[in-house]
BASE-846132 format. One line per 5 residues: their letters; for each residue x negated, y negated, z negated of N, C-alpha, C. Coordinates in steps of 0.001 Angstrom, whole numbers. Atoms other than C-alpha are relative to their C-alpha. Example, Ala and Ser with C-alpha at 12.3 -4.5 7.8 and 13.67 -1.06 7.14 Angstrom:
% residues 2
as> -890,1190,0,-12300,4500,-7800,-900,-1200,0  820,1190,60,-13670,1060,-7140,770,-1090,-730
//
This chain:
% residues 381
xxxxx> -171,83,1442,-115244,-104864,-91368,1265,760,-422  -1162,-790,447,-112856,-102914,-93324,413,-576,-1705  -569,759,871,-111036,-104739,-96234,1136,807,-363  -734,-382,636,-109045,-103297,-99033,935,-1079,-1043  -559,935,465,-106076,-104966,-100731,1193,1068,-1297
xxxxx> -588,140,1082,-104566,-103989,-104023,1790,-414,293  -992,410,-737,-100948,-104274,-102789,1120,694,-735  -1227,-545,1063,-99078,-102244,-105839,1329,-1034,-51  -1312,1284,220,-96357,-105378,-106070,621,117,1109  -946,-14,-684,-95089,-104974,-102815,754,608,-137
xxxxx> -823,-821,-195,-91662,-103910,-102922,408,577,-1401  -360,-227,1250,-91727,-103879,-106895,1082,-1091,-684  -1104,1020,949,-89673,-107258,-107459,-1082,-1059,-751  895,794,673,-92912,-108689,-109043,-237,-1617,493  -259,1408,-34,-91912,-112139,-107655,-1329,-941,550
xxxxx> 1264,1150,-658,-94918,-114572,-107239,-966,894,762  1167,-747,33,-97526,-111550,-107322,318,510,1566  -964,-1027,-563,-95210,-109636,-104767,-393,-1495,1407  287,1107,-490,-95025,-113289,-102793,-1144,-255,1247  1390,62,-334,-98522,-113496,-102291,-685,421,828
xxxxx> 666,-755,-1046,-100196,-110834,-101140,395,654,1174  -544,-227,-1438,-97361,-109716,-98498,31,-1095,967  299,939,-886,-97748,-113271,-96778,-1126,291,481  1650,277,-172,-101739,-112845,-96978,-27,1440,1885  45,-1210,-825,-101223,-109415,-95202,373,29,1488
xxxxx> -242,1054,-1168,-98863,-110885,-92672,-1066,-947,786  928,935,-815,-101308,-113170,-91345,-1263,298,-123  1351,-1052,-694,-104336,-110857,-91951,340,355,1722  -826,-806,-1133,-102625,-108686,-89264,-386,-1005,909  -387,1045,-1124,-102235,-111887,-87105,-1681,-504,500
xxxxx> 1725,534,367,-105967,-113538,-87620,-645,605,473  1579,-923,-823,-108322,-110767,-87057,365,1669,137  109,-1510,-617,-107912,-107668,-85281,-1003,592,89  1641,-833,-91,-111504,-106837,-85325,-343,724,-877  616,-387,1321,-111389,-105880,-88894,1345,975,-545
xxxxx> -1456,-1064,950,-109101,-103019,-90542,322,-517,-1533  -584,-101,1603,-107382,-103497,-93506,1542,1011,-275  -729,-1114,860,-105886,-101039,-96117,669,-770,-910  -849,1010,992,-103154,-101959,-98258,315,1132,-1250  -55,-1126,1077,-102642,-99588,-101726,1173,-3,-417
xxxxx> -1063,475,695,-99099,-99644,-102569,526,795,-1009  -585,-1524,624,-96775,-97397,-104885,1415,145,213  -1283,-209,-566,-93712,-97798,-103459,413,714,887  -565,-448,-1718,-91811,-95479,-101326,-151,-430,1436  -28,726,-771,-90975,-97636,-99397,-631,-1621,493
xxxxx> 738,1325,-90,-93721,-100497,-99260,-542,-197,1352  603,463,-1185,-95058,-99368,-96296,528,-571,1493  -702,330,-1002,-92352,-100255,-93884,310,-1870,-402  42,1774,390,-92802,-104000,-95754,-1166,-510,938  1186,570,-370,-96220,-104457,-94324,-138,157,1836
xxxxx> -588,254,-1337,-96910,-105789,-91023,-1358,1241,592  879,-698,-719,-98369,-103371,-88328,-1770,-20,106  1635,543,339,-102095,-103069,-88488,-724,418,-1371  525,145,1517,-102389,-102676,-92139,121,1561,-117  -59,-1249,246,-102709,-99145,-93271,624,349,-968
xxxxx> -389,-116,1146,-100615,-97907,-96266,-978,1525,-528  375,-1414,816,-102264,-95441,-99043,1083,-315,-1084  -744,-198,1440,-100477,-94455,-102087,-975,208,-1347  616,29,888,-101493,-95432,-105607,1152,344,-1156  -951,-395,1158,-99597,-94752,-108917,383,-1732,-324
xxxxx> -376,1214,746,-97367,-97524,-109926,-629,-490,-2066  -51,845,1244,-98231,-97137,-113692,-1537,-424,-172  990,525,-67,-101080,-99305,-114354,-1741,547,-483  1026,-743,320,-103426,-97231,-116410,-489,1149,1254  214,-836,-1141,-103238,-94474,-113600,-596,-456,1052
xxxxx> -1,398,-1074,-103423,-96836,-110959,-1621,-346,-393  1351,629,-196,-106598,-98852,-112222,-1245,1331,-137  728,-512,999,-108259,-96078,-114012,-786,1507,952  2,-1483,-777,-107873,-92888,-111373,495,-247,1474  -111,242,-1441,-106485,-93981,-108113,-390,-1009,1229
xxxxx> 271,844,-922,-107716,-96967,-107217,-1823,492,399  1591,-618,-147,-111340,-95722,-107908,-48,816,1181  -381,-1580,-1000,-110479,-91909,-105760,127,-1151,1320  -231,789,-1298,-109433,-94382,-102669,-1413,-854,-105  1571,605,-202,-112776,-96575,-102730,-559,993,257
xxxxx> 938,-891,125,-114761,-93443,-102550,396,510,1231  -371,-637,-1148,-112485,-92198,-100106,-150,-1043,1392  -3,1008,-1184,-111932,-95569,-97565,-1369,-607,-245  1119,765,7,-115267,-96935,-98381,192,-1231,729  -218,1538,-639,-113942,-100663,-97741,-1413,-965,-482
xxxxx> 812,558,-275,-116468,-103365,-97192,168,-919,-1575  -698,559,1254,-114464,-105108,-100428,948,687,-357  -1434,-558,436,-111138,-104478,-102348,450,-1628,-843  -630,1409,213,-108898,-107862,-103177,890,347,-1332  -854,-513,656,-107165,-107528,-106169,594,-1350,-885
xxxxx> -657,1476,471,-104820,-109998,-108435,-210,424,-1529  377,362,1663,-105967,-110412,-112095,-681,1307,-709  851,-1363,463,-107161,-106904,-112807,-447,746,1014  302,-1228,-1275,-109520,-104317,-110956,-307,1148,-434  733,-1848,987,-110495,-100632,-111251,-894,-194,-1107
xxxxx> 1350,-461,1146,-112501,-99402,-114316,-1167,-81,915  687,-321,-347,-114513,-98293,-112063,-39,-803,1903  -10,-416,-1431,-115957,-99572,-108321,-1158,-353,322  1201,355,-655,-118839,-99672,-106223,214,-645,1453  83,858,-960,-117758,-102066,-104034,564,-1284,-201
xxxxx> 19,904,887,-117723,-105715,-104632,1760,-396,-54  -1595,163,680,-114109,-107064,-106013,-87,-1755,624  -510,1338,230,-112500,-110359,-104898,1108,-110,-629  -1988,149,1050,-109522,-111410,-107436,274,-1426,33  -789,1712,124,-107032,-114085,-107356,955,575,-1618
xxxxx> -258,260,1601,-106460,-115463,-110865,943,-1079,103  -1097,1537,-158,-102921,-117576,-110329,-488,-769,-910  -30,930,771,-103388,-119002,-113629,-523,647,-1325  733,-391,1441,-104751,-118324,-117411,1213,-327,-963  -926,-206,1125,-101419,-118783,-118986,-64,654,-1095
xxxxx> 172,-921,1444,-102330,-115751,-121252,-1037,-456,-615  1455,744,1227,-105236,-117855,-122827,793,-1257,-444  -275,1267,663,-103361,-120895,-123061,813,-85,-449  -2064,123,952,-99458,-120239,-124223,146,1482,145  -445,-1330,-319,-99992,-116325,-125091,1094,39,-668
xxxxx> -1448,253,492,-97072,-117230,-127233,1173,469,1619  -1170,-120,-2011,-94739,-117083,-123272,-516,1691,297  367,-1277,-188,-96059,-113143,-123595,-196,1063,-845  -466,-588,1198,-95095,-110388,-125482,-1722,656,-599  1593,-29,544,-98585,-109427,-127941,-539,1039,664
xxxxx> 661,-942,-523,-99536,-106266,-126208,-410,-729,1798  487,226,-1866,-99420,-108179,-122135,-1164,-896,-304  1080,1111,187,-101491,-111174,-124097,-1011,866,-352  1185,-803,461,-104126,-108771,-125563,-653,475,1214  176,-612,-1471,-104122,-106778,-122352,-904,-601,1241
xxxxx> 543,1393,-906,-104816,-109779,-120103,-1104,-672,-424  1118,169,508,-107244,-111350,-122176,-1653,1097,408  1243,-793,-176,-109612,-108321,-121887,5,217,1236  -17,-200,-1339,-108904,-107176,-118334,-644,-653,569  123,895,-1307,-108754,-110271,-116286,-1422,-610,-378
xxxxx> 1190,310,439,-112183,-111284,-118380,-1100,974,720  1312,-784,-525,-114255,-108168,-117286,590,60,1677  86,546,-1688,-112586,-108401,-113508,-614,-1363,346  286,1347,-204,-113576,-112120,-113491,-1805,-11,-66  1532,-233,77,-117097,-111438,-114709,-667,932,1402
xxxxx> 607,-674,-541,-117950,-108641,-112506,630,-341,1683  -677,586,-1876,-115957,-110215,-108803,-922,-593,520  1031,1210,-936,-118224,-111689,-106523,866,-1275,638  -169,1273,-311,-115716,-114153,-105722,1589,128,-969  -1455,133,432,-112230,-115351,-107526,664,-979,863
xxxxx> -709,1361,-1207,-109706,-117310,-105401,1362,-274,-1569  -1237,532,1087,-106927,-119440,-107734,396,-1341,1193  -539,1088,-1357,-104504,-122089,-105674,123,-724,-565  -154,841,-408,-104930,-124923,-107112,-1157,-552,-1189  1298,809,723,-107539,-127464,-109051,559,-98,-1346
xxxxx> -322,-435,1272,-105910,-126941,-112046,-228,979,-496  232,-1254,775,-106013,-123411,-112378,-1736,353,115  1270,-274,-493,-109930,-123491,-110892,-491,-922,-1375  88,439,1367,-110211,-126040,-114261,-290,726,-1060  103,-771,828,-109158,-123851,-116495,-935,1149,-379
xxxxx> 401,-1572,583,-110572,-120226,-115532,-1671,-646,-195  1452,776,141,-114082,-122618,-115750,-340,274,-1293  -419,312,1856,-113178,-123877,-119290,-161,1350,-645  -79,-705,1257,-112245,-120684,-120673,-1346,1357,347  1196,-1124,-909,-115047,-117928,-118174,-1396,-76,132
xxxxx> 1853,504,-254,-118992,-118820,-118218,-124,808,1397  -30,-772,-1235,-118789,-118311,-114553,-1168,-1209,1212  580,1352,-785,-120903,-119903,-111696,1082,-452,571  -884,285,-107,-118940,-122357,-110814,88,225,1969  73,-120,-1162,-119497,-121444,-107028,1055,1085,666
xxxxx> -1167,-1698,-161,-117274,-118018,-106964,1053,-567,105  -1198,554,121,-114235,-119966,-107880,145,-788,979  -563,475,-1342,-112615,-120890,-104728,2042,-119,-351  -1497,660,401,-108956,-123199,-104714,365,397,1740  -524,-220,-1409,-106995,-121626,-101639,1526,164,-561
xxxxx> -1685,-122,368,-103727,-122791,-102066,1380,671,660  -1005,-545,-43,-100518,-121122,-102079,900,-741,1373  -293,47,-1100,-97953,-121587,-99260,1511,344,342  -1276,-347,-197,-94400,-121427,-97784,3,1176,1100  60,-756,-848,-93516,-118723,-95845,1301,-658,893
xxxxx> -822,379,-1305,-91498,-119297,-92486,1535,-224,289  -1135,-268,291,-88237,-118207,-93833,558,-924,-309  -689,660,1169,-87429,-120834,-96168,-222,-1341,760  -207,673,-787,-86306,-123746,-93775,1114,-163,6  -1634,538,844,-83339,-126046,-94010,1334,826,1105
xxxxx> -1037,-186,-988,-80015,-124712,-93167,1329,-820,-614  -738,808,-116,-76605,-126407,-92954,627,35,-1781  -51,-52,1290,-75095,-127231,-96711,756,1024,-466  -1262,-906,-331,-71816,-125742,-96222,112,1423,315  366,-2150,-579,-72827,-122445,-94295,-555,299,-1659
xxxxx> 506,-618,921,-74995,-122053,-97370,882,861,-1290  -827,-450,1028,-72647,-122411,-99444,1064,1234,-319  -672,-998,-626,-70367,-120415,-97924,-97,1480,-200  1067,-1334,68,-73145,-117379,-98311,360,577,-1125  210,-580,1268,-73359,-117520,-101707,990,245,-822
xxxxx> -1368,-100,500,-70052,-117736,-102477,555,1470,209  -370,-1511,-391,-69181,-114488,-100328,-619,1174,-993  1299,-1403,247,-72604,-112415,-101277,339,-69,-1631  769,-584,1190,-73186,-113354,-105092,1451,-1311,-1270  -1396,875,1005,-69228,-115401,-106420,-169,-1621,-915
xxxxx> 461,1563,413,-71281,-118900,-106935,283,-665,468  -501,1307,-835,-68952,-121906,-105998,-1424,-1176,-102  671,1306,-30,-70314,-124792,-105615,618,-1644,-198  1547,443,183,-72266,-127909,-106244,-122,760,-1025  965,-196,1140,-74902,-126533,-108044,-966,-271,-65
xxxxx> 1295,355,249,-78157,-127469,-109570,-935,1737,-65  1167,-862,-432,-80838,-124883,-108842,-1067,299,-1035  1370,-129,379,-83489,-123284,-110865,-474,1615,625  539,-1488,-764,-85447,-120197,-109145,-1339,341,-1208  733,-695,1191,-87858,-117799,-112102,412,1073,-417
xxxxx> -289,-867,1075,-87907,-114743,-114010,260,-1120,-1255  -22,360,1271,-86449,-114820,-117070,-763,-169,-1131  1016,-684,668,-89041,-115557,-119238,-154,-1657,-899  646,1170,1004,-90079,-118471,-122288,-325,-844,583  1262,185,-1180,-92935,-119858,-120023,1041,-1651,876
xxxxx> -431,846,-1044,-90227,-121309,-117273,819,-1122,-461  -396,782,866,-88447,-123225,-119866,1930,-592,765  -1277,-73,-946,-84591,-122125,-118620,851,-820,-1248  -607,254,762,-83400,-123185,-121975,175,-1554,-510  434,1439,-266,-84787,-126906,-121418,981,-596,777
xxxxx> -692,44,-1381,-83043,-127057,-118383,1720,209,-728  -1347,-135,556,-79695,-125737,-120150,232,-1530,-696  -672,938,769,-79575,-128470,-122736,-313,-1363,518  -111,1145,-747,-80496,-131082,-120244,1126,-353,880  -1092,-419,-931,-77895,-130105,-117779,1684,1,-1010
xxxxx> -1326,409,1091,-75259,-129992,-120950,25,-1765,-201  -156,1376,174,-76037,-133551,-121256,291,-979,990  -509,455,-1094,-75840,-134495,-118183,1568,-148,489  -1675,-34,314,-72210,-133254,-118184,480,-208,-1312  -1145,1024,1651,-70834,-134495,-121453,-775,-1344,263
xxxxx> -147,1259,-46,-71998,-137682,-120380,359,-1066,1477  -244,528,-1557,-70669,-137817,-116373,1258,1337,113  -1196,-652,-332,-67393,-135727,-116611,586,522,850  -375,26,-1505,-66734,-136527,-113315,-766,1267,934  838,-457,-460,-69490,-134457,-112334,480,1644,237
xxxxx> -1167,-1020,292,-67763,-131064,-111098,-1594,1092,92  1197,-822,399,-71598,-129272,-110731,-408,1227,-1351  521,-1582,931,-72760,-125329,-112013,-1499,-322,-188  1184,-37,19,-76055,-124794,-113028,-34,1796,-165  96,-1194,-396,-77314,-121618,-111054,-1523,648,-470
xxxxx> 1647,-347,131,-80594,-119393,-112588,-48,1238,1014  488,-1186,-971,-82043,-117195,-109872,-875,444,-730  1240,-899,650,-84470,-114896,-111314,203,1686,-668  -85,-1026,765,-85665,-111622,-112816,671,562,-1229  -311,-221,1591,-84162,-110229,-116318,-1133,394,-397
xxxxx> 1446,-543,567,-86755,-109424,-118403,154,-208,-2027  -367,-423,1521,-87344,-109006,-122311,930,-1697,-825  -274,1589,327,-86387,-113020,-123119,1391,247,597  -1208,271,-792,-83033,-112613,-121180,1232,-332,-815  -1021,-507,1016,-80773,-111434,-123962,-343,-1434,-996
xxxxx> -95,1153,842,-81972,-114939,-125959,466,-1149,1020  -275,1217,-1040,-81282,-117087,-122789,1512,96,64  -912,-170,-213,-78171,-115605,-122401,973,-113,-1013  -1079,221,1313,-76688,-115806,-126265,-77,-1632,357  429,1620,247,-78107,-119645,-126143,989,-630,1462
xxxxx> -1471,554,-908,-75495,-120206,-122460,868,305,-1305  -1348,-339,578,-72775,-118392,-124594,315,-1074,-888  -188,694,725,-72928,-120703,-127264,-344,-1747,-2  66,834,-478,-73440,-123542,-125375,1647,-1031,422  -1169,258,-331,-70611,-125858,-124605,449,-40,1579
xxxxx> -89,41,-1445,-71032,-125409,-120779,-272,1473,599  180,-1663,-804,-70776,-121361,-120375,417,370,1303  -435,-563,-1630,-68413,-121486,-117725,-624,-552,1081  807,541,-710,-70811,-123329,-115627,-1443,475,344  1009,-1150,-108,-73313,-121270,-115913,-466,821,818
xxxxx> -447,-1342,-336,-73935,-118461,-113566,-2056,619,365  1118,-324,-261,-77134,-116243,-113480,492,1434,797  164,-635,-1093,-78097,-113947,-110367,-1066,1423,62  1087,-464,305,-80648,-112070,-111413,-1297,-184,1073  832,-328,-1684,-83661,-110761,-108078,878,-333,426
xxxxx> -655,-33,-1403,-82604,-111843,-105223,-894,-58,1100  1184,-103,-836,-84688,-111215,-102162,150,-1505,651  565,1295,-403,-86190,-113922,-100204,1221,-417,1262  -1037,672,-1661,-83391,-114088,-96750,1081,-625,-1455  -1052,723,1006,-80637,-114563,-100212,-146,-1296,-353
xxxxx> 304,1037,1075,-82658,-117302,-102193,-346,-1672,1009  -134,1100,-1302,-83158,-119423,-98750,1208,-608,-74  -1016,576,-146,-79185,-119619,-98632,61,-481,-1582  270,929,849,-79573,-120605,-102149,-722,-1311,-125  692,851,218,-81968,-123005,-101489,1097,-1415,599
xxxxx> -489,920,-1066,-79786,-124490,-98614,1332,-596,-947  -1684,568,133,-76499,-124569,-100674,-101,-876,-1550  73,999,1146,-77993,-126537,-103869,513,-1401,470  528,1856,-86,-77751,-130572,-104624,-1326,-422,-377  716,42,950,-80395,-130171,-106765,-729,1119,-141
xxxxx> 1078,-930,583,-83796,-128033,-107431,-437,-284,-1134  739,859,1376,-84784,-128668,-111038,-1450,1627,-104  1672,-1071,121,-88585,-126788,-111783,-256,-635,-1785  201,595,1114,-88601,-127236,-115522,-1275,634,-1006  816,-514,480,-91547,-125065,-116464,-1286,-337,-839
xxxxx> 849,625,789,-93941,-125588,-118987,-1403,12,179  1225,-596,60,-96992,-123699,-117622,-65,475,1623  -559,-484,-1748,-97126,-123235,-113620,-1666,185,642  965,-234,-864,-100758,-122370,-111669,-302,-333,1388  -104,548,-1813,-99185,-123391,-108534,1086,-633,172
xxxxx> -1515,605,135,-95102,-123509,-108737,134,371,1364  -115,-26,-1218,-94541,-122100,-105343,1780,-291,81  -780,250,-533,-91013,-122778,-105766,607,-904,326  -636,1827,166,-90976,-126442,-105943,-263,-5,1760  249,165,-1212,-92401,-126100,-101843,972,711,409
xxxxx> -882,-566,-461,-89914,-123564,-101101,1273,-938,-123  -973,331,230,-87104,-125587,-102542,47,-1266,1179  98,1503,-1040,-88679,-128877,-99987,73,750,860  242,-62,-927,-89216,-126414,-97483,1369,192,863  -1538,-84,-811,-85361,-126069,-96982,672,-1307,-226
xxxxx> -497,1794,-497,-84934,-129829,-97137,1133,-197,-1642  -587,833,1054,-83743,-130561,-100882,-1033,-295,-774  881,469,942,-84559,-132615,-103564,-138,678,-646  610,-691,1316,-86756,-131587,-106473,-218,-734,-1042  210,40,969,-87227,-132169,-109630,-902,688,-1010
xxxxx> 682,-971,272,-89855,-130869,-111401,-1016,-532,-1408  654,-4,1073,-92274,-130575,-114855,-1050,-1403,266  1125,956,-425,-94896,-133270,-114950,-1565,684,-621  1231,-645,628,-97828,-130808,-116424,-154,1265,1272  788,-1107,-666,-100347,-128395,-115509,16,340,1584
xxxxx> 101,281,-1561,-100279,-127836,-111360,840,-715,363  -1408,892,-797,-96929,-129234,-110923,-75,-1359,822  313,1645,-334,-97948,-132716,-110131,-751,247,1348  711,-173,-926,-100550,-131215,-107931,617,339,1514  -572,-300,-719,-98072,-129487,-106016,1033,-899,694
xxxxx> -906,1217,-744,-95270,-132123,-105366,-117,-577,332  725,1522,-292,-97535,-135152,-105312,1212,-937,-469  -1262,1211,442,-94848,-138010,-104984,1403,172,690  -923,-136,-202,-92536,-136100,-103141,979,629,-962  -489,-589,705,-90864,-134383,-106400,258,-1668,-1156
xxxxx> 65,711,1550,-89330,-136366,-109494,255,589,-849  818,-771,790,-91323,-135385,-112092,405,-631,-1747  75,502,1212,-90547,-135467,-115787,-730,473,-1638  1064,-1005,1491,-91797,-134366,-119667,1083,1590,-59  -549,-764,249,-90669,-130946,-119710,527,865,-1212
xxxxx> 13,184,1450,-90764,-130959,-123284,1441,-1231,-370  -940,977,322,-88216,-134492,-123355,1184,620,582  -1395,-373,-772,-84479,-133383,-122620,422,-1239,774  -508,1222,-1024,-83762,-136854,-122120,-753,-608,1182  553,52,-986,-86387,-137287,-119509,861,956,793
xxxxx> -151,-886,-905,-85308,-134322,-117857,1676,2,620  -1637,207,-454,-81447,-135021,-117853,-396,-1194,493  -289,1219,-1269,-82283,-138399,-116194,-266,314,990  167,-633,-1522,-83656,-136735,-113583,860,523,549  -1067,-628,-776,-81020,-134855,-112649,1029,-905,125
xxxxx> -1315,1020,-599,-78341,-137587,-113243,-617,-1083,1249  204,1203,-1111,-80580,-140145,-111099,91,825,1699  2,-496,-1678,-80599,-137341,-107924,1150,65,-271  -1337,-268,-626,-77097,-136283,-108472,1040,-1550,66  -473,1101,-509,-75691,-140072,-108475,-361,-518,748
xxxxx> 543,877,-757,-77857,-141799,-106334,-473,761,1511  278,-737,-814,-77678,-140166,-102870,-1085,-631,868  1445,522,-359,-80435,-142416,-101470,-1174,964,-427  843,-713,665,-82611,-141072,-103532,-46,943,444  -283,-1577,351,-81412,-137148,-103318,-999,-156,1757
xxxxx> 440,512,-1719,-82128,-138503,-99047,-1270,11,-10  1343,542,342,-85458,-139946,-99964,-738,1382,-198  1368,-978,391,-86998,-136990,-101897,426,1363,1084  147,-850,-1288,-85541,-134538,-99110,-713,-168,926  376,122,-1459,-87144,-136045,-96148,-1764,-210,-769
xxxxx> 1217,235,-315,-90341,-136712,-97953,-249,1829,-685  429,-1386,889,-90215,-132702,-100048,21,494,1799  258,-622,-1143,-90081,-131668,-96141,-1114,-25,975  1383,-51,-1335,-93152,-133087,-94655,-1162,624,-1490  615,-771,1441,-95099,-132018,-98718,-15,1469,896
xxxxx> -308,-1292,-173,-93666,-128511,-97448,-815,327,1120  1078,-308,-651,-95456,-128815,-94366,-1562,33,564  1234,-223,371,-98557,-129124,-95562,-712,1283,40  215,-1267,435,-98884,-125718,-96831,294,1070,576  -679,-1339,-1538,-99045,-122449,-94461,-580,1027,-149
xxxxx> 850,-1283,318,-99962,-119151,-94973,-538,331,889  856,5,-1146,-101841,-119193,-91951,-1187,-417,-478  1512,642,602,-104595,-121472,-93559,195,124,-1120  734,-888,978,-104604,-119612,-96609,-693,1151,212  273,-1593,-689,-105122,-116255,-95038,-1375,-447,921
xxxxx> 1632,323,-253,-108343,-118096,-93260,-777,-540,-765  1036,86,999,-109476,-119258,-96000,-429,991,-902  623,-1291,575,-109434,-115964,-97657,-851,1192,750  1086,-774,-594,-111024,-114327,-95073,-1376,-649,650  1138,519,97,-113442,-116910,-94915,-755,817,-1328
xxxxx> 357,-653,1384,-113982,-115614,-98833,-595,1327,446  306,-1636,-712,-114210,-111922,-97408,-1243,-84,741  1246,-523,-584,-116588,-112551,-95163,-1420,-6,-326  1023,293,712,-118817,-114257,-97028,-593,1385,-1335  -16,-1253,1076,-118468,-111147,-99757,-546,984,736
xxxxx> 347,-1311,-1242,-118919,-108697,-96951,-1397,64,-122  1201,345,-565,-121798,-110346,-95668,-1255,32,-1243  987,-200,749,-123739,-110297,-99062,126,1234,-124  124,-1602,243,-122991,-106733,-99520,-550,783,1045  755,-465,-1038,-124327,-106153,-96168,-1515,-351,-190
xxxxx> 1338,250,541,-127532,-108326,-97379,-577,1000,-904  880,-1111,1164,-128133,-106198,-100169,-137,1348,222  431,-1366,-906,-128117,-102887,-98256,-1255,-115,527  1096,279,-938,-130580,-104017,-95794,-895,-398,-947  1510,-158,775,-132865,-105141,-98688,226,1512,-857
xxxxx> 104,-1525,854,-132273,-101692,-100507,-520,1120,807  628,-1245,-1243,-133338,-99754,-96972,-1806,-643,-180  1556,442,271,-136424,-102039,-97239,-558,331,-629  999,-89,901,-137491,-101383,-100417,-72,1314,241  11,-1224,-185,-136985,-97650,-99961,-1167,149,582
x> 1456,-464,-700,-139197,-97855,-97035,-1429,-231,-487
//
């Protein structure tokens, strides 16, 4: 079998998307050697990301180019058995499409997206979704939704959940700290949030919870650190610290690659996940998978993802959300508690048994596209 993968995000910064499909690839590689796979990237340098085994082609990073003229030209050329792609596929292909649809955010809060990505998305991910022989989404929430809003059989839609990668495993508090202090000038304690900058993750929730928290525990000598992308929302996140009464406490990081955001993970007290709209939340498992507590939204996957190892609040209530943080940062039982149980949660989830469950998906795709040949030689004859 020969399997094509849509792999433009590696090596772009694209965060979850980026995430994703370089784990999947990773443990393609590992899984099945019997079967080739092509990876499409547009990065210089993407192909020295991907693990041995995988083939790199070059596609055009900008999206019209890419869907419209290069991804097509490569199908014609690799004649893959499929092509995997994440929320959009070529104009054009004659070979069947599997897509993973994280989530439908742009149908449900296109408000969290500037009007041209919501328009965009809307039409796209609708005619990829229609015409895929299979969609994969990670979790029973988002397999809900693309139901609700897609007249799809509901058989295509496959929940293959998301996953920690290997990296993100506890290390000592201190060393951590230590790291981040050197690499990126962030003392410490700090409370934790990992996201692009963006409406959606609800950084500004998190600010005026975290202000309350301190004007009402003094004592409390704790920063509140944002890891994430910049992006068009930044410049309102960033007047709304300034004029906050807790600026100097503040400190945002922008990207940081994945070996950095580990020693971040390690040198928090505190993970807060305050997002309003999540499909999966892979960073609430990352944050258990290095052995701290979490804190996290009580909507849309979130719940799904933490279970009862996260404490979960209205991400909408400030004062919900500042008790959460004052009950982990006073009560070290607790902070104890949701560490040791966010660590066995964490090992639940493995990109090993996602990556067989997607090539369970594959094969099954394969295998009808191989059916329908063999009846098309028939009828011929």
């Amino acid at each position: 079998m020969r399997f094509s993968v849509d792999a433009h995000s590696v090596g772009c910064h694209l965060t979850g998307n980026e995430v994703y499909i370089r784990n999947l690839l990773n443990e393609f590689a590992k899984l099945d050697r019997s079967s080739e796979f092509i990876a499409y990237v547009s990065k210089p340098d993407a192909g020295s990301r991907l693990p041995a085994g995988v083939a790199a082609r070059w596609v055009s990073q900008n999206p019209f180019r890419r869907l419209g003229m290069d991804l097509p030209l490569r199908l014609r050329e690799d004649r893959p058995d499929l092509l995997h792609v994440q929320y959009t596929g070529p104009l054009f292909s004659r070979v069947p499409l599997v897509v993973s649809v994280h989530d439908v955010s742009f149908l449900e809060f296109p408000q969290y997206f500037t009007r041209f990505r919501a328009s965009q998305l809307k039409l796209t991910v609708r005619q990829t979704a229609e015409r895929a022989a299979a969609i994969l989404t990670p979790s029973e929430f988002s397999r809900t939704a693309i139901l609700r809003h897609y007249r799809l059989d509901e058989r295509k839609v496959v929940v293959v959940h998301n996953a920690v990668a290997s990296e993100f495993r506890p290390i000592d508090r201190q060393t951590a700290q230590a790291a981040v202090l050197r690499k990126f000038g962030v003392p410490g304690p700090f409370v934790l949030m990992v996201g692009d900058l963006q409406p959606r993750k609800n950084h500004l929730g998190l600010l005026k919870a975290f202000e309350e928290v301190v004007r009402a525990h003094p004592h409390l000598k704790h920063r509140l650190v944002f890891v994430g992308k910049e992006t068009w929302y930044s410049k309102d996140l960033h007047r709304a610290v300034q004029q906050s009464g807790i600026a100097e406490r503040v400190y945002f990081t922008g990207f940081v690659e994945d070996a950095d955001l580990v020693e971040f993970y390690g040198a928090c007290d505190l993970f807060v996940f305050p997002s309003f709209y999540e499909g999966f939340g892979l960073p609430i498992l990352e944050a258990m998978a290095c052995g701290r507590a979490v804190a996290s939204s009580n909507t849309t996957a979130m719940p799904e993802v933490a279970d009862a190892a996260g404490l979960l609040f209205d991400p909408g209530s400030t004062e919900q959300m500042a008790r959460a943080i004052r009950d982990i940062l006073l009560d070290p039982e607790l902070r104890i508690r949701l560490e040791r149980l966010g660590s066995h949660r964490a090992s639940l989830f493995t990109w090993e048994r996602a990556a067989e469950r997607t090539l369970e998906v594959y094969a099954r795709v394969a295998g009808g596209k191989a059916k329908a040949m063999r009846a098309a030689v028939r009828t011929r004859v």
